[in-house]
N, CA, C and O atoms as CSV, one atom per row, in Angstrom:
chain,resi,resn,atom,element,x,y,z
A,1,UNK,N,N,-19.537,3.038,-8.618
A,1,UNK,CA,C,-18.131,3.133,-8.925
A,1,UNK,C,C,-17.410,1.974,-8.243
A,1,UNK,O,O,-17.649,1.619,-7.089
A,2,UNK,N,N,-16.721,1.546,-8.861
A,2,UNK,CA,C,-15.898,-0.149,-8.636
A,2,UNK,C,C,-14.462,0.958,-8.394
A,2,UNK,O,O,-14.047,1.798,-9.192
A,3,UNK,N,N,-13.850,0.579,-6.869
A,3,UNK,CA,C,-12.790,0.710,-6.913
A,3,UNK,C,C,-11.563,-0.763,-6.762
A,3,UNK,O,O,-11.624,-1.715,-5.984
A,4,UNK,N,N,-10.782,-0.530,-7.563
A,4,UNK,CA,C,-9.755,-1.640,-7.572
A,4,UNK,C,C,-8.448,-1.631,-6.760
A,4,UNK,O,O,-7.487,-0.868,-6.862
A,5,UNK,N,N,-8.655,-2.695,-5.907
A,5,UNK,CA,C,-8.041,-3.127,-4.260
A,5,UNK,C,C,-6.232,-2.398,-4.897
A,5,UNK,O,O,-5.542,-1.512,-4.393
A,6,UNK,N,N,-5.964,-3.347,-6.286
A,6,UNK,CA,C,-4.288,-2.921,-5.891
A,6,UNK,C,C,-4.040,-1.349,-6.277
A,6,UNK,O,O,-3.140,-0.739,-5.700
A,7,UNK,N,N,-4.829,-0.725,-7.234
A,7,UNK,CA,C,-4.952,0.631,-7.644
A,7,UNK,C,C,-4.760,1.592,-6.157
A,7,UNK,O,O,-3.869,2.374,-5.823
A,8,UNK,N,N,-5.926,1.173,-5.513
A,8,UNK,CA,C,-6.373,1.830,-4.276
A,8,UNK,C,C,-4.964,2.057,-3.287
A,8,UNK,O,O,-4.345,3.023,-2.840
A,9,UNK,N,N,-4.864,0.659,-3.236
A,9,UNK,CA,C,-3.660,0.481,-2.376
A,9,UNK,C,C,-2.048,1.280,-2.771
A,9,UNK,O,O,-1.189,1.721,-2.008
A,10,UNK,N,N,-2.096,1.234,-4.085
A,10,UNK,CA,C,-0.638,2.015,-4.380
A,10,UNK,C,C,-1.024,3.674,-4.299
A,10,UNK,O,O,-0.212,4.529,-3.946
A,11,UNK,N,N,-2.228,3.911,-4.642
A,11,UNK,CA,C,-2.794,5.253,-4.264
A,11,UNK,C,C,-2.329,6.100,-3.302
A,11,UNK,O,O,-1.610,7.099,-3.291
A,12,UNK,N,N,-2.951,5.417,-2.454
A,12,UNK,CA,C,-2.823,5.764,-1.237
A,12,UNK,C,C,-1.294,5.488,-0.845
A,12,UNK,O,O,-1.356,6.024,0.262
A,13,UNK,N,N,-0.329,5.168,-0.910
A,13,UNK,CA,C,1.287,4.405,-0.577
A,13,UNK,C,C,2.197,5.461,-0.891
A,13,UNK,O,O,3.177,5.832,-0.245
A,14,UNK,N,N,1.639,5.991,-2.216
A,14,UNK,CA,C,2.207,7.116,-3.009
A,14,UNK,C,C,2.139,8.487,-2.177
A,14,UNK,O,O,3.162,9.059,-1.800
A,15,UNK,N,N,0.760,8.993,-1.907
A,15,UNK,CA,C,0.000,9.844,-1.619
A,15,UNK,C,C,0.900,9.910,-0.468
A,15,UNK,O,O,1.648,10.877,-0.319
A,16,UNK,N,N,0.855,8.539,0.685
A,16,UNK,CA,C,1.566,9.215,1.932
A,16,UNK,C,C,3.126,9.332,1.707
A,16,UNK,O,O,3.819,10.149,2.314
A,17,UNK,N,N,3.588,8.473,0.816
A,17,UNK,CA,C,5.121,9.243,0.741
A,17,UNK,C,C,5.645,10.691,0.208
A,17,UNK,O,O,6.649,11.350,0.474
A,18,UNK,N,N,4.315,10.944,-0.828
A,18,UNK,CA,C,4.677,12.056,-1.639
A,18,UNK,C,C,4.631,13.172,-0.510
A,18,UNK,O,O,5.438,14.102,-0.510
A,19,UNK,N,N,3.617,13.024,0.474
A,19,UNK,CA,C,3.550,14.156,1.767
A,19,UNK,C,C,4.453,14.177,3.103
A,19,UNK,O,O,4.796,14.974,3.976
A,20,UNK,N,N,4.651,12.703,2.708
A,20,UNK,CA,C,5.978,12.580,3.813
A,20,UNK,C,C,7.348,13.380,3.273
A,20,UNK,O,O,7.965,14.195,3.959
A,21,UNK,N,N,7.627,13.068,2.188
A,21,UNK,CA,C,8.360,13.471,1.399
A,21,UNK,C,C,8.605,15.439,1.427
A,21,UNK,O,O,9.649,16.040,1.680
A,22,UNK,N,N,7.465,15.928,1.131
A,22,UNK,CA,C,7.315,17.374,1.535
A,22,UNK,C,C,7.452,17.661,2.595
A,22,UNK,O,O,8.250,18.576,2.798
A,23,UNK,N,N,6.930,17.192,3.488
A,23,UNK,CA,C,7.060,17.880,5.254
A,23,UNK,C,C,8.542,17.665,5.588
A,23,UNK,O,O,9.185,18.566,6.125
A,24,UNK,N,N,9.237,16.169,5.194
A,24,UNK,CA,C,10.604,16.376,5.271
A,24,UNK,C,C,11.373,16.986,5.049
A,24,UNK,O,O,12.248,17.416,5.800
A,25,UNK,N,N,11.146,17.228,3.511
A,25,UNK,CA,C,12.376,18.658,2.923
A,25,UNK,C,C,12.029,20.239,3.585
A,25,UNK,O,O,12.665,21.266,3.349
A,26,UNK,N,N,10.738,20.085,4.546
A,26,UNK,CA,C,10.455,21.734,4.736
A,26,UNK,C,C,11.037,21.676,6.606
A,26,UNK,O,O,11.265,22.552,7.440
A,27,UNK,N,N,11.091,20.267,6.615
A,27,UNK,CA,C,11.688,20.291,8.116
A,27,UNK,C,C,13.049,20.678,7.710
A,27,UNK,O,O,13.362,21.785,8.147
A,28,UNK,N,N,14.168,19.950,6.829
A,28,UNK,CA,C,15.308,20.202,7.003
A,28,UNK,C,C,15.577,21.437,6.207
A,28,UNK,O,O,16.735,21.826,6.356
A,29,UNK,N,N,14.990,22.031,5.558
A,29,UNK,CA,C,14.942,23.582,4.760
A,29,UNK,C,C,15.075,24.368,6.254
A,29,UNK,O,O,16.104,24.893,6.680
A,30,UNK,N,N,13.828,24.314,6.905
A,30,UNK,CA,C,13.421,25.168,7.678
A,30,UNK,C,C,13.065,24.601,9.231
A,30,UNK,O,O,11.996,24.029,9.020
A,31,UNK,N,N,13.260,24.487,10.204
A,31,UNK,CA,C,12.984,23.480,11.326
A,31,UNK,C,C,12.274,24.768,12.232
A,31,UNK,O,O,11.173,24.778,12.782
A,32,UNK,N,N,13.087,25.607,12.190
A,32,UNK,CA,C,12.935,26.618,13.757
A,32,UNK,C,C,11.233,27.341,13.092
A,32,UNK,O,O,10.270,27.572,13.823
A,33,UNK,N,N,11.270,27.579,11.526
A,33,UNK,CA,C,9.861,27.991,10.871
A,33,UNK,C,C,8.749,27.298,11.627
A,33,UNK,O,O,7.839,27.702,12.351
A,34,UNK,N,N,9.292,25.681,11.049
A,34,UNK,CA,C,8.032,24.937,11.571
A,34,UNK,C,C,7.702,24.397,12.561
A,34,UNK,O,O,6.691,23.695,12.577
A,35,UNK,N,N,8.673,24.633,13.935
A,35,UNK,CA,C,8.876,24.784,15.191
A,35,UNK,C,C,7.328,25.658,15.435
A,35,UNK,O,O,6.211,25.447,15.908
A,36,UNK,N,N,8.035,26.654,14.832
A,36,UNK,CA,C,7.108,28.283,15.276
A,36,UNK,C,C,5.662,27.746,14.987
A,36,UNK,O,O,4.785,27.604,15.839
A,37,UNK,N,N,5.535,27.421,13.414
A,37,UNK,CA,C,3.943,27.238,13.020
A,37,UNK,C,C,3.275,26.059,13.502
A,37,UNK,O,O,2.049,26.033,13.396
A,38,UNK,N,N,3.956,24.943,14.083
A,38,UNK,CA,C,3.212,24.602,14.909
A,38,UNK,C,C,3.544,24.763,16.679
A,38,UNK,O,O,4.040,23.879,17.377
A,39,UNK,N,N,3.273,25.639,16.973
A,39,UNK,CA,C,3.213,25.862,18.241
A,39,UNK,C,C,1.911,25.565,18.611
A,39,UNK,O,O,1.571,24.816,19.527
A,40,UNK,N,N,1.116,26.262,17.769
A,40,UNK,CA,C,-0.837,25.832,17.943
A,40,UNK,C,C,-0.955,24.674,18.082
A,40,UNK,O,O,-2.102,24.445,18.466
A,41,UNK,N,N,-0.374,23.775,17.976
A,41,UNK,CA,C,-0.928,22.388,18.359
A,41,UNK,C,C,-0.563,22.110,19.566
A,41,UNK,O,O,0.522,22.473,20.022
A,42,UNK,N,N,-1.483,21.393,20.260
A,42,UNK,CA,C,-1.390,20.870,21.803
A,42,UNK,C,C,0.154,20.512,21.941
A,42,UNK,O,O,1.029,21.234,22.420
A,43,UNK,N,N,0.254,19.559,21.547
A,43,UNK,CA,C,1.179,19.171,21.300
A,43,UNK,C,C,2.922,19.603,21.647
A,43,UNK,O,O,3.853,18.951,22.120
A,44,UNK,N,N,2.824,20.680,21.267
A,44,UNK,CA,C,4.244,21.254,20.332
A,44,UNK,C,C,4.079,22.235,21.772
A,44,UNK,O,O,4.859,23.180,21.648
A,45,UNK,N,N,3.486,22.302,22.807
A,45,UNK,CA,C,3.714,23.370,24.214
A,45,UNK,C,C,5.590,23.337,24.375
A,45,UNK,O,O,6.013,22.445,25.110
A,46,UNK,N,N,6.373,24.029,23.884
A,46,UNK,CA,C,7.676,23.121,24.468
A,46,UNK,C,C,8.161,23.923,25.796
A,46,UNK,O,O,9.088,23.586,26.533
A,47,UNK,N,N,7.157,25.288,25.960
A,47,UNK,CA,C,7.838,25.704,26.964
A,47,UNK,C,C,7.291,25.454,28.641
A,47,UNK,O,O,7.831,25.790,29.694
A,48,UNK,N,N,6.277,24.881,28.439
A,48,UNK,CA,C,6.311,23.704,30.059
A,48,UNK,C,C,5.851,22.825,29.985
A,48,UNK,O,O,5.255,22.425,30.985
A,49,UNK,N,N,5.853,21.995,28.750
A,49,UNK,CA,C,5.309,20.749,28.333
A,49,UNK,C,C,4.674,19.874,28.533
A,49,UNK,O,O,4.844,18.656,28.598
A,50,UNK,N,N,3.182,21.131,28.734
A,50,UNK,CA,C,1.654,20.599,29.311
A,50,UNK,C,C,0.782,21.346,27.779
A,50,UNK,O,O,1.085,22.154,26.901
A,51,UNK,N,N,-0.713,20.298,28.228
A,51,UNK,CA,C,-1.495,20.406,26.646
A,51,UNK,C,C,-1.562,22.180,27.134
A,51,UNK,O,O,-1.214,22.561,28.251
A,52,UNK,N,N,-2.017,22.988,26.175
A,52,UNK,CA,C,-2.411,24.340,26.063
A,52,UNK,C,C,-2.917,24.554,24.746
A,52,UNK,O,O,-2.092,24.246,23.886
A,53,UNK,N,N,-4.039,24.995,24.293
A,53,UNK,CA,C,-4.493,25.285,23.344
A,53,UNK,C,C,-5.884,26.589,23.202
A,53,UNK,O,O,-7.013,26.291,23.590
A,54,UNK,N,N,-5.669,27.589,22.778
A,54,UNK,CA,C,-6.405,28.532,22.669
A,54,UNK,C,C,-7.366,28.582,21.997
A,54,UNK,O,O,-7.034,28.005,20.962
A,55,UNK,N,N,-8.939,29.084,21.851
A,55,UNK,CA,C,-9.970,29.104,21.001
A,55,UNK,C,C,-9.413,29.620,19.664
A,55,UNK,O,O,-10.032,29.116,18.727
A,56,UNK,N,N,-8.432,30.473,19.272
A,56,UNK,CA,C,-7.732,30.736,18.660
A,56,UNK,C,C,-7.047,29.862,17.812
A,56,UNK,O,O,-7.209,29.997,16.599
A,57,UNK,N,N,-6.316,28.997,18.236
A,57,UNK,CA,C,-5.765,28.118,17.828
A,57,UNK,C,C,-6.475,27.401,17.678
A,57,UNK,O,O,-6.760,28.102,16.708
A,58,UNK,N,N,-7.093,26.674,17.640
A,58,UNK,CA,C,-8.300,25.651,18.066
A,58,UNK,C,C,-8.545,25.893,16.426
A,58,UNK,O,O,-8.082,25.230,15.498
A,59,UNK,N,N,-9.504,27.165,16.374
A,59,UNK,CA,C,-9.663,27.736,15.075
A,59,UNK,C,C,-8.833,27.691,13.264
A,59,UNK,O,O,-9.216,27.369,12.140
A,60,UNK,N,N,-7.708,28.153,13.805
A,60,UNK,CA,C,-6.450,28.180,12.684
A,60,UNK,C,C,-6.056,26.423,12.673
A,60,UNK,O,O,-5.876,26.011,11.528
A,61,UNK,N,N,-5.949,25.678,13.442
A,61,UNK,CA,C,-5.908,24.234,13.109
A,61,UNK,C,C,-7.060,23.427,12.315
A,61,UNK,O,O,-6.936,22.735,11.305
A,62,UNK,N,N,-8.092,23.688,12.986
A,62,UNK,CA,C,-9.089,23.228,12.008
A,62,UNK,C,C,-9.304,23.859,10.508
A,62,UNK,O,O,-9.730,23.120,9.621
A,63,UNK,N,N,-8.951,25.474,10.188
A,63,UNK,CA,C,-8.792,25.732,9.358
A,63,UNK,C,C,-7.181,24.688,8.319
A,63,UNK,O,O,-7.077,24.128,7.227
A,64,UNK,N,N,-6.632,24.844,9.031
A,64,UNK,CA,C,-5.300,24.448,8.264
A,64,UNK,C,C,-5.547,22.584,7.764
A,64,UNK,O,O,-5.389,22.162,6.619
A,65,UNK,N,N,-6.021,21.607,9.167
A,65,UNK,CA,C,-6.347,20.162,9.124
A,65,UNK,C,C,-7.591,20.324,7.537
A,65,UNK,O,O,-7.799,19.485,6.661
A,66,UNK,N,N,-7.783,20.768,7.589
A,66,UNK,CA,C,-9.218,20.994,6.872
A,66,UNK,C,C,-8.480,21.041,5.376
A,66,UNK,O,O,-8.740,20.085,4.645
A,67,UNK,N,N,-7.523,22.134,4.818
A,67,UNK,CA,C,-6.904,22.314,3.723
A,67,UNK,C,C,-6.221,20.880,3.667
A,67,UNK,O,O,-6.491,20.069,2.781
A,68,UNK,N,N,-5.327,20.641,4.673
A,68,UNK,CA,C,-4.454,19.964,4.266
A,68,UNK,C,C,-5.052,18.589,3.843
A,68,UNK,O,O,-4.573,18.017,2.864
A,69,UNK,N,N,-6.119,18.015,4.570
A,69,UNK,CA,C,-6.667,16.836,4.729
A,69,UNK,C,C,-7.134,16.928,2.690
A,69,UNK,O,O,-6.483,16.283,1.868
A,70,UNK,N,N,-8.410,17.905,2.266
A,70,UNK,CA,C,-8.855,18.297,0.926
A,70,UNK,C,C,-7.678,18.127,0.058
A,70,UNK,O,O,-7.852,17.352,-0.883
A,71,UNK,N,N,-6.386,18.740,0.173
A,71,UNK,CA,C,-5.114,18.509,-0.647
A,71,UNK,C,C,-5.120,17.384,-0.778
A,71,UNK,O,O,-5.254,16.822,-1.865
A,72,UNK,N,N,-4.925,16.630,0.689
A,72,UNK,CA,C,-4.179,15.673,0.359
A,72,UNK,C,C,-5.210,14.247,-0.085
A,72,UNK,O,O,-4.790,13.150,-0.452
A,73,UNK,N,N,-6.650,14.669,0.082
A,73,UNK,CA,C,-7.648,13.528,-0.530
A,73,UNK,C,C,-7.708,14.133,-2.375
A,73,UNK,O,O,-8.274,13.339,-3.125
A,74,UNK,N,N,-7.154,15.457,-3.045
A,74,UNK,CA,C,-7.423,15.619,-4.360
A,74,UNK,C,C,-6.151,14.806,-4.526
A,74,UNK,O,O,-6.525,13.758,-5.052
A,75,UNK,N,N,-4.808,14.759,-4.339
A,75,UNK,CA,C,-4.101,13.734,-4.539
A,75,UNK,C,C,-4.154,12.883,-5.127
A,75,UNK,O,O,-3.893,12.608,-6.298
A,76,UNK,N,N,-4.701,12.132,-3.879
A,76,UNK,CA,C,-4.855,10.471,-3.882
A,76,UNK,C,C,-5.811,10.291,-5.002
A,76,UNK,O,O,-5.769,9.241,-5.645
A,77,UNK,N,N,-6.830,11.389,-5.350
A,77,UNK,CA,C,-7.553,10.963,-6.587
A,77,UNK,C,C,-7.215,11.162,-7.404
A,77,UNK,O,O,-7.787,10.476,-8.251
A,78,UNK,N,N,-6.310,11.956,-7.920
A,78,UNK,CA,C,-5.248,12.104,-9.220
A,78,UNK,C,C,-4.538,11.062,-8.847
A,78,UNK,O,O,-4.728,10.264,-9.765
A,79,UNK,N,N,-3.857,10.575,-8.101
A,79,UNK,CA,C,-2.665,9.428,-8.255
A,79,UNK,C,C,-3.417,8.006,-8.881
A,79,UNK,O,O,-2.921,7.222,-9.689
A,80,UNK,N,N,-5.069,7.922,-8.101
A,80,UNK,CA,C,-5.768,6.801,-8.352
A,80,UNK,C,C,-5.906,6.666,-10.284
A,80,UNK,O,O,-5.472,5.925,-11.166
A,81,UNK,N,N,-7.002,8.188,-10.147
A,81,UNK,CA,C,-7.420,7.836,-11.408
A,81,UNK,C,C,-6.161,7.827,-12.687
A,81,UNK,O,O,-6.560,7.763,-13.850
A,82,UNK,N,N,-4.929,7.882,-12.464
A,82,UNK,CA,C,-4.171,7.860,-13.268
A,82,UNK,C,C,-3.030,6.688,-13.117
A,82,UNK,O,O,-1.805,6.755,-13.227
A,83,UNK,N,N,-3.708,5.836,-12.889
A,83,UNK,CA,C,-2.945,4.487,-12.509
A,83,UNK,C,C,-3.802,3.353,-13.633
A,83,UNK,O,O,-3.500,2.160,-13.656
């Protein structure tokens, strides 16, 4: 399979705005929601703002990274092959 450099490239350009694009409107829809749902990430500790992460969490992130990552690679192959 021959992939083509400028195809590839707008692919992918699309792909991350179209998801940038979503997480934005669900931040300003909803902020305190997605406050909450990511709390599981190291990250997002806001209440003494050191890493903390539970086997638990640990779990439900890799579940969730896992969907989101598959979404967002069927995407990019619909955006490709239809260019």
């Amino acid at each position: 399979m021959k992939l083509h450099n400028y195809k590839f490239i707008l692919a992918a350009a699309l792909t991350i705005l179209i998801i940038g694009g979503v997480v934005t409107l669900l931040v300003l829809m909803s902020p305190e929601l997605l406050k909450i749902a990511s709390g599981g990430l190291p990250a997002m500790n806001d209440g003494n703002r050191s890493w903390s992460l539970s086997l638990m969490g640990y779990f439900k992130g890799l579940c969730f990274w896992s969907i989101f990552i598959g979404l967002a690679v069927w995407l990019f192959n619909q955006i490709y092959y239809h260019l």
